[in-house]
KOLROLO-312165 format. One record per residue (C-alpha): x, z negated, y; residue in three letters; residue number from 1. Coordinates in Angstrom, 3 decimals. Layout:
# residues N
<pt><x>X</x><z>Z</z><y>Y</y><zafi>ALA</zafi><fipa>NUM</fipa></pt>
...
***
This chain:
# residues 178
<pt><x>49.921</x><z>10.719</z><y>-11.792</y><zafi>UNK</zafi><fipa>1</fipa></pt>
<pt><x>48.110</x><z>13.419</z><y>-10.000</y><zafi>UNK</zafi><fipa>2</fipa></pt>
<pt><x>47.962</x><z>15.645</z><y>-13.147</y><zafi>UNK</zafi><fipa>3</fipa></pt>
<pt><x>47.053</x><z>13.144</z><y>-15.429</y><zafi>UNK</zafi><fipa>4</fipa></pt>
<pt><x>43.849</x><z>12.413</z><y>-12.362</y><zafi>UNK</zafi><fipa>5</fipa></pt>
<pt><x>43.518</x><z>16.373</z><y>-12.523</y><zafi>UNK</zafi><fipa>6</fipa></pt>
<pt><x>43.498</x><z>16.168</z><y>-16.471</y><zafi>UNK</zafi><fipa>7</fipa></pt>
<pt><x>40.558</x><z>13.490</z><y>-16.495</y><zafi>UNK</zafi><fipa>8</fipa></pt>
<pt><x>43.014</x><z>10.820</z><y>-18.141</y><zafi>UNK</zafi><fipa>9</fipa></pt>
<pt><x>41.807</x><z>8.351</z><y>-15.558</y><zafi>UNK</zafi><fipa>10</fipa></pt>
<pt><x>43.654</x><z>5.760</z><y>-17.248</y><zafi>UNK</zafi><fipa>11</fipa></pt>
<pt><x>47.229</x><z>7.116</z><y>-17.328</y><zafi>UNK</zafi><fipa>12</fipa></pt>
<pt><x>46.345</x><z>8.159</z><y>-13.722</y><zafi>UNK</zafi><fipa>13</fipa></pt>
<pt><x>45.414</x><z>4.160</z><y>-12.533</y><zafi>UNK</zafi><fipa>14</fipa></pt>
<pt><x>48.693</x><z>3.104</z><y>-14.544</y><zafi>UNK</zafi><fipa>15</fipa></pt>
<pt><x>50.668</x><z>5.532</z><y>-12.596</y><zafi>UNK</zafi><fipa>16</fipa></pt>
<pt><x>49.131</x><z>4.846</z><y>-8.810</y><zafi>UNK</zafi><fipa>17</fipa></pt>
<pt><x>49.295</x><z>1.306</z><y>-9.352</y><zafi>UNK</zafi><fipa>18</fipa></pt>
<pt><x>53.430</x><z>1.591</z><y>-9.997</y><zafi>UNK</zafi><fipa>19</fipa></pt>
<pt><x>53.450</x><z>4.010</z><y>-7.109</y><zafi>UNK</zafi><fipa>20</fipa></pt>
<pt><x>51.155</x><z>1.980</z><y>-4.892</y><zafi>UNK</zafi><fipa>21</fipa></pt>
<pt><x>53.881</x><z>1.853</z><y>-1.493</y><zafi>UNK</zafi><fipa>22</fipa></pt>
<pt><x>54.275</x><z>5.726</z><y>-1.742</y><zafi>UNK</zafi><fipa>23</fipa></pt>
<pt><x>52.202</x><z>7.196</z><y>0.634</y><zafi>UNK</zafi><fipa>24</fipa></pt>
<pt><x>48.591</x><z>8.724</z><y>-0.523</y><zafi>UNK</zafi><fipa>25</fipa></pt>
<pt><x>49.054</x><z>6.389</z><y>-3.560</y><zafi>UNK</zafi><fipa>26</fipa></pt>
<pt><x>46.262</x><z>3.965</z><y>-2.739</y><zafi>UNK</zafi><fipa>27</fipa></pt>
<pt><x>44.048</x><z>6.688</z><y>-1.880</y><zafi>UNK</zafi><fipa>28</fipa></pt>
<pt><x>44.661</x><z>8.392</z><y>-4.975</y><zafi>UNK</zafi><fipa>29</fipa></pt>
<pt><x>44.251</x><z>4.838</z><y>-6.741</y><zafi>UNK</zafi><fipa>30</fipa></pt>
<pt><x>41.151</x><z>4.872</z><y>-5.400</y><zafi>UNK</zafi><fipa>31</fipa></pt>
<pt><x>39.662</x><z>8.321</z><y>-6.807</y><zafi>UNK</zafi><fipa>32</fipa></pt>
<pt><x>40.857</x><z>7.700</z><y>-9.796</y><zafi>UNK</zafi><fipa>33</fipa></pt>
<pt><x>38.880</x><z>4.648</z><y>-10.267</y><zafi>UNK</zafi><fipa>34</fipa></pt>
<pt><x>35.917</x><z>6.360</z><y>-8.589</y><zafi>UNK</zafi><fipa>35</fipa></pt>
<pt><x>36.283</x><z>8.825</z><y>-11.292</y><zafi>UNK</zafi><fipa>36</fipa></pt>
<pt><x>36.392</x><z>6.190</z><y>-14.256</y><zafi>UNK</zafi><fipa>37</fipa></pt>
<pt><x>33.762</x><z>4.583</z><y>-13.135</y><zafi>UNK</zafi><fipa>38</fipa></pt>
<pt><x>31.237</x><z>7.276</z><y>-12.896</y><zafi>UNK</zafi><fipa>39</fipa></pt>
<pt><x>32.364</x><z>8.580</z><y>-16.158</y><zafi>UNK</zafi><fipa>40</fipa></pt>
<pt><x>31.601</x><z>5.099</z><y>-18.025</y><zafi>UNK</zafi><fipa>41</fipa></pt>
<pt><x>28.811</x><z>4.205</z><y>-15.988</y><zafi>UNK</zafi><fipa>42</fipa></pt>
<pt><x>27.186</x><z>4.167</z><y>-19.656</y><zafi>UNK</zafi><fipa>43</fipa></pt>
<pt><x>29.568</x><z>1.488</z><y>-21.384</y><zafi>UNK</zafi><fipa>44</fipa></pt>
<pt><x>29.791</x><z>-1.560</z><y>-20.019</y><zafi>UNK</zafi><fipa>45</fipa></pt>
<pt><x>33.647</x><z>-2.778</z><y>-20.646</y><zafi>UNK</zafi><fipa>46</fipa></pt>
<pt><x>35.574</x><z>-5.192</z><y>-18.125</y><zafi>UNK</zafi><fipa>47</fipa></pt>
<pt><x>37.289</x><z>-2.309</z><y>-16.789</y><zafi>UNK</zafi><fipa>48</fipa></pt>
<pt><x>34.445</x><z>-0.904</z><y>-15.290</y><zafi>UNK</zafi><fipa>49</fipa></pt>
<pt><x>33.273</x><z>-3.724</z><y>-13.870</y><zafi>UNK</zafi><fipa>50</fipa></pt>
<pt><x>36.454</x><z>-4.360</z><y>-12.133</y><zafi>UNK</zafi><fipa>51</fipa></pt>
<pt><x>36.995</x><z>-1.055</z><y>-10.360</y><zafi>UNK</zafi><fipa>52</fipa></pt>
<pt><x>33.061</x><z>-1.153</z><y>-9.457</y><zafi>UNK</zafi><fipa>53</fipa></pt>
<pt><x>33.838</x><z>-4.613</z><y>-8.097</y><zafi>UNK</zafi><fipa>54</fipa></pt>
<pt><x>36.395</x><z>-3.148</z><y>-6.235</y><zafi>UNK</zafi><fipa>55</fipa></pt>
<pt><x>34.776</x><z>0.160</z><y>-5.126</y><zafi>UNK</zafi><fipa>56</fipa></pt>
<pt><x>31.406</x><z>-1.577</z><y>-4.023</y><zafi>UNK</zafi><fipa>57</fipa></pt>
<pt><x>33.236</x><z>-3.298</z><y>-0.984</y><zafi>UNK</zafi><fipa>58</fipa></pt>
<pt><x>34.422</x><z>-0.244</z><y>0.432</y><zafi>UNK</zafi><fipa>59</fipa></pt>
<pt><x>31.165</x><z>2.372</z><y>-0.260</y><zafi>UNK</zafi><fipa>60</fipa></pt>
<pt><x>27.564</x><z>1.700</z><y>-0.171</y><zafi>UNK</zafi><fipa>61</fipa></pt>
<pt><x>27.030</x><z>3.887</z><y>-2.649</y><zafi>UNK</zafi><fipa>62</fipa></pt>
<pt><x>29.413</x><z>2.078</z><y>-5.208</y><zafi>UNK</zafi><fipa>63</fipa></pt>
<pt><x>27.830</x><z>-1.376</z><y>-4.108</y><zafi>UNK</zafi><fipa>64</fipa></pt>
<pt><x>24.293</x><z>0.203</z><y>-4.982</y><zafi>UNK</zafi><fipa>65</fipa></pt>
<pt><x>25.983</x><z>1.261</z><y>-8.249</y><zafi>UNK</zafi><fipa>66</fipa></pt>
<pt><x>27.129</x><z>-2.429</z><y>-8.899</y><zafi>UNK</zafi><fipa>67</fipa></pt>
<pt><x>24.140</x><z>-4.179</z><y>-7.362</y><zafi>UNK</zafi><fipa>68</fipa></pt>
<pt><x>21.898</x><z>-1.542</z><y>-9.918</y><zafi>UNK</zafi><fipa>69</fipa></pt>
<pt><x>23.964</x><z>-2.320</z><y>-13.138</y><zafi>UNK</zafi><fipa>70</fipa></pt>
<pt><x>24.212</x><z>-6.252</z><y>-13.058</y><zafi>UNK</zafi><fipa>71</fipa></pt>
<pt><x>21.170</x><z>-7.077</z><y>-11.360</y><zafi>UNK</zafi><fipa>72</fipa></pt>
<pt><x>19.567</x><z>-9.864</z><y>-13.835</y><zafi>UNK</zafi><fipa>73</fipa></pt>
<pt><x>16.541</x><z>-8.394</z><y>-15.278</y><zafi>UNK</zafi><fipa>74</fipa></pt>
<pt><x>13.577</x><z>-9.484</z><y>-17.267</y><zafi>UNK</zafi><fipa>75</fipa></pt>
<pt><x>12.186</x><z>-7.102</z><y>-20.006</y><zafi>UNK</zafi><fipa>76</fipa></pt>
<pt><x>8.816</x><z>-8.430</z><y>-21.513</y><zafi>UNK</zafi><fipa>77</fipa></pt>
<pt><x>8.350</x><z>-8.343</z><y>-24.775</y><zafi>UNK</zafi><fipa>78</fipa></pt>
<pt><x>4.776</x><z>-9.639</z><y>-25.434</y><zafi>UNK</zafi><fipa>79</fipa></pt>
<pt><x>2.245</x><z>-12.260</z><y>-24.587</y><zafi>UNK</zafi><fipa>80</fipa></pt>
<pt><x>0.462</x><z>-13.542</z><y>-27.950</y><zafi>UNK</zafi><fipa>81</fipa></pt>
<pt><x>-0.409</x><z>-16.683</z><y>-29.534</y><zafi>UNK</zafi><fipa>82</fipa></pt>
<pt><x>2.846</x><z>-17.073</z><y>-31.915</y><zafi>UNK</zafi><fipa>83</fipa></pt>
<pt><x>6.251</x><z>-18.313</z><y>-30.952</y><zafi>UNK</zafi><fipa>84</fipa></pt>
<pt><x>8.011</x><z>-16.097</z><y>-33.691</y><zafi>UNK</zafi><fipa>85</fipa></pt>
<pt><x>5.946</x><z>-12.998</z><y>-33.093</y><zafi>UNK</zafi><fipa>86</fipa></pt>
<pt><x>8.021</x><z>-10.846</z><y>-29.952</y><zafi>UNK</zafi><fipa>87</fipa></pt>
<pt><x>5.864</x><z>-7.427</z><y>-30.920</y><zafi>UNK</zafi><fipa>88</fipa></pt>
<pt><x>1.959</x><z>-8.673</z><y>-30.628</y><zafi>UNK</zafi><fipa>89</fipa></pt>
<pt><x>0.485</x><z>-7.884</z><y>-27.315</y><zafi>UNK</zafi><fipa>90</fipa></pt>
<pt><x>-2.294</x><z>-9.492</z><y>-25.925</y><zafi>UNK</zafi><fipa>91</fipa></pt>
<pt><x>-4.421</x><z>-9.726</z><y>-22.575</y><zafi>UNK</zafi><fipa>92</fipa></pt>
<pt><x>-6.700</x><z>-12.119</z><y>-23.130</y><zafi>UNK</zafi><fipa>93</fipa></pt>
<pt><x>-6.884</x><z>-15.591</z><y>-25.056</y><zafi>UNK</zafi><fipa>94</fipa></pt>
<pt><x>-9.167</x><z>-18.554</z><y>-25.622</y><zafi>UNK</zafi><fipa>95</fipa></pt>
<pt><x>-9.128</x><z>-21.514</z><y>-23.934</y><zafi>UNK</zafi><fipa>96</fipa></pt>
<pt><x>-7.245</x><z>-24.403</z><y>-25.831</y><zafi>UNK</zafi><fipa>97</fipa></pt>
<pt><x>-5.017</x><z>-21.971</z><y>-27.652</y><zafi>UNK</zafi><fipa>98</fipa></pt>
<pt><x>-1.633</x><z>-21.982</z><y>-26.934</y><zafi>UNK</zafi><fipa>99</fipa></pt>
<pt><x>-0.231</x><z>-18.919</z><y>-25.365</y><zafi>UNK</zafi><fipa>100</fipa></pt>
<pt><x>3.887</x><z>-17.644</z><y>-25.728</y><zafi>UNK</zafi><fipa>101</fipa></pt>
<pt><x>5.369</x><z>-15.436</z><y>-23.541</y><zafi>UNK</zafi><fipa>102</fipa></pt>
<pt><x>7.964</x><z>-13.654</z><y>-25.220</y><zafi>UNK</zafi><fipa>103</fipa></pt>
<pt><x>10.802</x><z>-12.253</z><y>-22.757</y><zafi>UNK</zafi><fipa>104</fipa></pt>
<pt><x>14.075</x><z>-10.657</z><y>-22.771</y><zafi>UNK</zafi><fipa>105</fipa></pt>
<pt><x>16.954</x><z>-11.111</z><y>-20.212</y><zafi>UNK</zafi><fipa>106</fipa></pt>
<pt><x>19.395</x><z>-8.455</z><y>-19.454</y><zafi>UNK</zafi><fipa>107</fipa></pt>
<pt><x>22.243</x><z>-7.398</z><y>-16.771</y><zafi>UNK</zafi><fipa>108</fipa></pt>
<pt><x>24.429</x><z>-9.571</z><y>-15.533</y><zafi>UNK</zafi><fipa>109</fipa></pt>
<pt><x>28.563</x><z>-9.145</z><y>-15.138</y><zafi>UNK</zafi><fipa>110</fipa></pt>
<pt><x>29.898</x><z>-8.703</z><y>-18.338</y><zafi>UNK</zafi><fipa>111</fipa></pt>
<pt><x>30.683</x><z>-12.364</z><y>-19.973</y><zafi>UNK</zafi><fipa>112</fipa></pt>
<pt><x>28.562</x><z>-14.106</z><y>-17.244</y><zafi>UNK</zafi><fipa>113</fipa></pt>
<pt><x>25.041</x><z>-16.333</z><y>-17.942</y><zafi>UNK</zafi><fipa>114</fipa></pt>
<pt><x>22.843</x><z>-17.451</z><y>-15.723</y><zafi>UNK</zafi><fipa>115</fipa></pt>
<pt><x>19.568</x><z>-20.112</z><y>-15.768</y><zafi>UNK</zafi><fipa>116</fipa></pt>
<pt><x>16.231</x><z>-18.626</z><y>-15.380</y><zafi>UNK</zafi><fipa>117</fipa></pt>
<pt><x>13.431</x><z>-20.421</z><y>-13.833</y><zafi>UNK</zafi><fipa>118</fipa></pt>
<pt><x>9.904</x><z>-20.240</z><y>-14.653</y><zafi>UNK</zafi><fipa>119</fipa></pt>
<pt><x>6.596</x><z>-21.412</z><y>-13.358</y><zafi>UNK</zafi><fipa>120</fipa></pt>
<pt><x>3.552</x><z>-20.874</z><y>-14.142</y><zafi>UNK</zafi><fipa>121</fipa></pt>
<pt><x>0.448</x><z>-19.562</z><y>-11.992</y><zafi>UNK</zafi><fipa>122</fipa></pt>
<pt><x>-3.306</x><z>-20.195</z><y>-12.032</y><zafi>UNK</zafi><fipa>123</fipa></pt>
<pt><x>-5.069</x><z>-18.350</z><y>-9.883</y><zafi>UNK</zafi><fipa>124</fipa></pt>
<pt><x>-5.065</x><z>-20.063</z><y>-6.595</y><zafi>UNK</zafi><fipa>125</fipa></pt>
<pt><x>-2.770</x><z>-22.645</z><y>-7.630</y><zafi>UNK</zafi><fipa>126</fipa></pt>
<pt><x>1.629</x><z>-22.521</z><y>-8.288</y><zafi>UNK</zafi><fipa>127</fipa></pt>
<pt><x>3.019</x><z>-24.709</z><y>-11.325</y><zafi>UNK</zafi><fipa>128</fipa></pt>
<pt><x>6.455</x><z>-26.431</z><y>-10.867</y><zafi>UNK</zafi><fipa>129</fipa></pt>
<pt><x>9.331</x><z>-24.300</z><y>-10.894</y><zafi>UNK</zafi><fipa>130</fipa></pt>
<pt><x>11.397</x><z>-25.079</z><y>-13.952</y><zafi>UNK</zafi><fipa>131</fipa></pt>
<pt><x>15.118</x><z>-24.084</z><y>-15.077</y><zafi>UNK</zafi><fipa>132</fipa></pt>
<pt><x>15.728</x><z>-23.189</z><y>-19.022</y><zafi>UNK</zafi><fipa>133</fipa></pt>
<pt><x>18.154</x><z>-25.996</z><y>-20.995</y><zafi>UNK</zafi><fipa>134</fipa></pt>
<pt><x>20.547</x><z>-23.110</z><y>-21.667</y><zafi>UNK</zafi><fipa>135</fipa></pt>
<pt><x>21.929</x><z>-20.473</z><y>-19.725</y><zafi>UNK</zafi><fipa>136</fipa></pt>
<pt><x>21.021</x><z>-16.478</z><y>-20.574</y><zafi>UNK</zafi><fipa>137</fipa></pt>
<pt><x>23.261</x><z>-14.006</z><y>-21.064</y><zafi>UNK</zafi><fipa>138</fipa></pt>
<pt><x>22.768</x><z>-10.028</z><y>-21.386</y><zafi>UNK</zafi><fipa>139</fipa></pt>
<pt><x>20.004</x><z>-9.290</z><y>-24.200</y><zafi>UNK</zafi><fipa>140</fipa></pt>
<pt><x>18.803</x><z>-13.104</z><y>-24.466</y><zafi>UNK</zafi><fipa>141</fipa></pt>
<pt><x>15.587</x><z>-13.447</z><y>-25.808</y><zafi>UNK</zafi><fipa>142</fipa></pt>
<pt><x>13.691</x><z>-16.502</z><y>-24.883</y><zafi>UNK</zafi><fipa>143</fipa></pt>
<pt><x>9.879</x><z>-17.767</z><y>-24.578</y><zafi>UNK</zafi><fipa>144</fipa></pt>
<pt><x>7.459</x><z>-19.861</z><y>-22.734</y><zafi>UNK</zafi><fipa>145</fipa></pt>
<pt><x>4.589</x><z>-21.793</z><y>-23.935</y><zafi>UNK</zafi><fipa>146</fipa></pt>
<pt><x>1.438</x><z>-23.524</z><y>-22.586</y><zafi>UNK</zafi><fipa>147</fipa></pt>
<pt><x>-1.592</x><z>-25.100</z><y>-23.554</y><zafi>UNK</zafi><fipa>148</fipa></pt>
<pt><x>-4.832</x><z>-23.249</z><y>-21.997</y><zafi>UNK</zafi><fipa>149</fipa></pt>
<pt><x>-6.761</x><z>-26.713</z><y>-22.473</y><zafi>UNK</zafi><fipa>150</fipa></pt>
<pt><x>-9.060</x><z>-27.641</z><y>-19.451</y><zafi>UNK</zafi><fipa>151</fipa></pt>
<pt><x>-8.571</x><z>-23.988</z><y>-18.042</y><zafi>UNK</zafi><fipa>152</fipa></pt>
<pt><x>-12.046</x><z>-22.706</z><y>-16.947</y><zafi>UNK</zafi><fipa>153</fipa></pt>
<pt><x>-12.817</x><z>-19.013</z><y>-18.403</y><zafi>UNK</zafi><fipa>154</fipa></pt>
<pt><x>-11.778</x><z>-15.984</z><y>-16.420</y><zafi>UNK</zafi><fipa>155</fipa></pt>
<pt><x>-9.095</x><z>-17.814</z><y>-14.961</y><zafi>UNK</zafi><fipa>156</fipa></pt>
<pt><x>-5.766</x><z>-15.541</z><y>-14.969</y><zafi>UNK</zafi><fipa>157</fipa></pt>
<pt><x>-2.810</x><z>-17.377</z><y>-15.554</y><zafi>UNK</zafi><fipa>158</fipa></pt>
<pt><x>0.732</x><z>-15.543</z><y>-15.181</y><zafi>UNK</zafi><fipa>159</fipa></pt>
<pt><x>4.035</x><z>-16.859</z><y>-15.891</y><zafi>UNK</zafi><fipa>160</fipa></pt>
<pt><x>7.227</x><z>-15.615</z><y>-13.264</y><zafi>UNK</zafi><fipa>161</fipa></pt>
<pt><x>10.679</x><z>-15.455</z><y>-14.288</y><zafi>UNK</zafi><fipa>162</fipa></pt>
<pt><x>13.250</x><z>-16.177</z><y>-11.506</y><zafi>UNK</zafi><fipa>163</fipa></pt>
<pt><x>16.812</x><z>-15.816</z><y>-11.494</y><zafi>UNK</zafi><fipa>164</fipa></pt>
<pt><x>19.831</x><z>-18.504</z><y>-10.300</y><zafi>UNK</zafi><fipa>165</fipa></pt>
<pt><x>19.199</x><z>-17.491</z><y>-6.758</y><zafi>UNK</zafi><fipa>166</fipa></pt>
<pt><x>15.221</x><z>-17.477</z><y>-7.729</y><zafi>UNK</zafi><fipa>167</fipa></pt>
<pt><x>14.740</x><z>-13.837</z><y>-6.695</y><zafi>UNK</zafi><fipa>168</fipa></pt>
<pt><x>11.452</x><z>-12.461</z><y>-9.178</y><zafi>UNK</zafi><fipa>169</fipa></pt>
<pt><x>12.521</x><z>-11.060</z><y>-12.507</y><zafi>UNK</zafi><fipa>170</fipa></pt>
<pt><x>8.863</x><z>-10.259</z><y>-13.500</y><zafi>UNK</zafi><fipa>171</fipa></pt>
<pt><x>6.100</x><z>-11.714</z><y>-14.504</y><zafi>UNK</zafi><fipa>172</fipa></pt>
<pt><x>3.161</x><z>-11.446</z><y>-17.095</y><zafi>UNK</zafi><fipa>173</fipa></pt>
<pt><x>-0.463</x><z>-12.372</z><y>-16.849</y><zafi>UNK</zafi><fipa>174</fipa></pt>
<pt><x>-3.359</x><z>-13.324</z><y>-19.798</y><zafi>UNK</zafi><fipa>175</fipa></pt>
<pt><x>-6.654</x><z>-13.969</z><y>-18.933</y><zafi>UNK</zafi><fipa>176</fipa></pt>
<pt><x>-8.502</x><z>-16.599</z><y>-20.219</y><zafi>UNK</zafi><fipa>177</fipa></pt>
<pt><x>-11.753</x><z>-16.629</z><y>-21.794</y><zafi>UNK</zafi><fipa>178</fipa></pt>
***
């Protein structure tokens, strides 16, 4: 077990600790060897790294930072425009009574889980409802938002936040309106 930990075959090495796991040192060992896995596929996210990392993060802070960093929820923006098929078009501004789409893309997560995002819009000075999506997001969901800029007086900024489950800020986009 040792050698095949020395050798980098962190695999054979787990197998081994785990059927020596009441010798002594063997849980310790068990334990580098995971450590070692999991910093070497940091990069690919398979099941198997997530479950060492699971079970690293509860006994380092370092490892927990590691978890906490790759499957925090995440909101990439793709674009704010005026067309619900068009993710690449970026715009800042937009006339009043045209309807604006913000384009988005959700990613992180545990591997397999979804979650509901929540949105609300924002007028300057003033907080819209806070609204869940019909269906759940999973890593590299792509989703948008629309609204009607009808009876919105000119200069107003309007921004639209993306929230998670436990409604911690995503991100968040803003258009002006002229």
């Amino acid at each position: 077990a040792i050698s095949s930990l020395d050798e980098g075959d962190y695999v054979s090495a787990i197998e081994s600790f785990e059927e020596l796991e009441n010798y002594e040192d063997s849980g310790d060992y068990l334990m580098i060897a995971k450590a070692c896995y999991v910093q070497e596929n940091l990069n690919c996210e398979d099941r198997r790294t997530y479950l060492y990392l699971s079970e690293l993060r509860e006994s380092s802070e370092d490892f927990r930072e590691i978890f906490d960093s790759l499957y925090r929820w995440r909101a990439e923006f793709i674009g704010v425009n005026t067309d619900a098929d068009d993710t690449s078009t970026e715009i800042s501004t937009i006339e009043a009574g045209t309807t604006v789409y913000w384009h988005y893309k959700i990613t992180g997560g545990i591997p397999g889980e979804s979650t509901y995002i929540y949105y609300q819009l924002h007028c300057e000075g003033e907080s819209g409802k806070l609204l869940k999506t019909e269906d759940p997001y999973s890593n590299n969901t792509t989703g948008w938002v629309s609204w009607e800029t009808t009876g919105v007086d000119t200069g107003t900024v309007v921004s639209l936040r993306l929230y998670d489950e436990d409604q911690e800020l995503l991100g968040e986009k803003e258009i002006k309106i002229l």
